[in-house]
C-alpha positions in Angstrom: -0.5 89.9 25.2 -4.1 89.8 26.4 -7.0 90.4 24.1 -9.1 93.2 25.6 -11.9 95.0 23.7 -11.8 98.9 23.5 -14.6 101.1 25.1 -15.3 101.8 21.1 -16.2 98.0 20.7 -18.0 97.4 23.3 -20.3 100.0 22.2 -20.4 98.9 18.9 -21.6 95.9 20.1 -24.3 96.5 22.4 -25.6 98.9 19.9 -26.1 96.0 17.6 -27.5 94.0 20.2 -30.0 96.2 20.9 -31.0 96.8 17.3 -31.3 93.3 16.7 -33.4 92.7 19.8 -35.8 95.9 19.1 -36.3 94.6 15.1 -38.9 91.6 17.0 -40.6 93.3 19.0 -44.1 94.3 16.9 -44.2 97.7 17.1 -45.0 98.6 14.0 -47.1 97.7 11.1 -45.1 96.9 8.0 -41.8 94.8 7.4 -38.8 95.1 4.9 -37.6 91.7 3.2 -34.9 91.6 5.6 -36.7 92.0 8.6 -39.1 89.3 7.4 -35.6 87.0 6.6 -34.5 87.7 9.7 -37.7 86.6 11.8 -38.2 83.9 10.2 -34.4 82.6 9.7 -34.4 82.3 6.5 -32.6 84.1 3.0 -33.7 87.5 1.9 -33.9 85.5 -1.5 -35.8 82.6 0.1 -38.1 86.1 1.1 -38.3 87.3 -2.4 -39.0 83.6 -3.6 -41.7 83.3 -1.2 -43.0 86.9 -2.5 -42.9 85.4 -6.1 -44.4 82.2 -5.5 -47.5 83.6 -4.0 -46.7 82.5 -0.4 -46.0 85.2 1.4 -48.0 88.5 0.2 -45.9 91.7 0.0 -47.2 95.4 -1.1 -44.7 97.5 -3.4 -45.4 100.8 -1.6 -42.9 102.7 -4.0 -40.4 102.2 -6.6 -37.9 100.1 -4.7 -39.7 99.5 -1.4 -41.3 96.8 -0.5 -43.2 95.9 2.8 -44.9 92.5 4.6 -47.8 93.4 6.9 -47.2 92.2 10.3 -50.4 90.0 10.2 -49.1 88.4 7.0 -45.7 87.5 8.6 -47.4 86.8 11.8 -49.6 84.3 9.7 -46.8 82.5 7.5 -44.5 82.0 10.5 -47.6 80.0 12.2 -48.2 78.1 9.5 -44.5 77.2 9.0 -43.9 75.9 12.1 
C-alpha cells in the first residue's frame, strides 16, 4: 500500500509554508508574543519572561493584546546573538 498525500494535504501544507515564511518578512510594525517566540526560537513563556523581566519591552495596546515593536525585536535578537 503506498503512502500518497491527497490534493487536500498538499494544500494544507504549502499554505502553512507560506504562512510561516511571510510571518519574517518585516512588513509590518508590531509583533504578537508568538511571532516574537517564533523569530527568535524560543518559548512564548520564555517571551512573557523576557516581557516581565524588563528585557524585552512590549506595549499592552488593549485588554488582552500585546505587541513588540519591530525595532525592539530587531534590537534584542542582535544583542542575543
Amino acid at each position: 500500500m503506498e503512502n500518497k498525500t491527497t490534493l487536500c494535504e498538499q494544500e494544507n501544507f504549502r499554505d502553512n509554508f507560506q504562512w510561516e515564511r511571510e510571518e519574517f518578512t518585516w512588513g509590518k510594525e508590531n509583533y504578537r508574543p508568538k511571532e516574537a517566540a517564533k523569530y527568535l526560537g524560543v518559548g512564548l513563556s520564555t517571551i512573557w519572561r523576557y516581557i516581565k523581566d524588563g528585557k524585552l519591552q512590549a506595549h499592552r495596546i488593549g485588554p488582552r493584546v500585546t505587541v513588540i515593536h519591530r525595532l525592539e525585536l530587531e534590537k534584542f535578537a542582535h544583542i542575543k546573538r
